[in-house]
NUSEMAR-599855 format. One record per residue (C-alpha): x, y, z; residue number from 0. Coordinates in Angstrom, 2 decimals. Example, Ala and Ser with C-alpha at 12.3 -4.5 7.8 and 13.67 -1.06 7.14 Angstrom:
% NUSEMAR-599855
NODE       c1       c2       c3  voza
NODE    12.30    -4.50     7.80     0
NODE    13.67    -1.06     7.14     1
This chain:
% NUSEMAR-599855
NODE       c1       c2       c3  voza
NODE    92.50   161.42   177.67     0
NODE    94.36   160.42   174.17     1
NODE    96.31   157.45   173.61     2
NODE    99.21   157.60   171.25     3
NODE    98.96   153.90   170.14     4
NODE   102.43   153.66   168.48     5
NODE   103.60   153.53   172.17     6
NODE   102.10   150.05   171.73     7
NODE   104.49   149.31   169.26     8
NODE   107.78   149.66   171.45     9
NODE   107.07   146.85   173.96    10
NODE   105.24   144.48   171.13    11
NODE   108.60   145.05   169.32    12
NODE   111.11   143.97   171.75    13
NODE   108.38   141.25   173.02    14
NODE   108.59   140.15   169.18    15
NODE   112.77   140.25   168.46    16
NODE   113.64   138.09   171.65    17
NODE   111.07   135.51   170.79    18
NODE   112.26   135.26   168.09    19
NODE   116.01   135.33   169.50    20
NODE   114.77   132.93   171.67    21
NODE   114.14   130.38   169.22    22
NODE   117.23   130.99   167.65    23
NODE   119.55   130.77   170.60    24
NODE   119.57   129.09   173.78    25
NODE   122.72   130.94   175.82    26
NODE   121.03   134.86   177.30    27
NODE   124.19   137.26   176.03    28
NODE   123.28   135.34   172.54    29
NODE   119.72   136.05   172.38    30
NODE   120.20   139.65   173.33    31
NODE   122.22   140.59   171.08    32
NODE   120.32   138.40   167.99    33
NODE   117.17   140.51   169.75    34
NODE   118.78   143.83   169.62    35
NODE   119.86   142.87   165.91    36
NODE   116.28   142.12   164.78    37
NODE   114.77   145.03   166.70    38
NODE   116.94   147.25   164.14    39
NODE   115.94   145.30   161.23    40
NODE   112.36   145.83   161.97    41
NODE   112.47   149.08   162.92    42
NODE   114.65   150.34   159.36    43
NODE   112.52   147.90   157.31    44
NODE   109.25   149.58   158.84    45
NODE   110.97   152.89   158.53    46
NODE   111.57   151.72   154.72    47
NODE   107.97   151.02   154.23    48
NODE   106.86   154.21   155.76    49
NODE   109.13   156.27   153.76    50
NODE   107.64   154.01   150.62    51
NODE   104.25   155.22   151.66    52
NODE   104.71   158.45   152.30    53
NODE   106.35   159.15   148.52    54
NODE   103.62   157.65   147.36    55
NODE   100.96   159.58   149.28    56
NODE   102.74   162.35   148.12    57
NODE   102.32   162.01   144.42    58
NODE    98.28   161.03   144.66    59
């Protein structure tokens, strides 16, 4: 049996974002929604990254 280990990736991701919310905020509807907004950053700035990569695989 085959593990896709970017599933990984989803729960270390939120884990990650409302840590990080949580030392950030202290009321719950506040760190959600700082978690939810770091989730996205990470996920476009990893998207950004891959995209990099990917270009540059391209041209070698």
């Amino acid at each position: 049996m085959t593990v896709n280990y970017m599933w990984y990736l989803v729960p270390l991701l939120i884990a990650v974002s409302l840590v990080y919310a949580g030392t950030r905020q202290e009321a719950m509807p506040a760190v959600l929604r700082h978690g939810v907004k770091t989730l996205v950053w990470i996920v476009v700035f990893m998207g950004i990254i891959a995209v990099i990569l990917q270009v540059l695989d391209a041209f070698t």
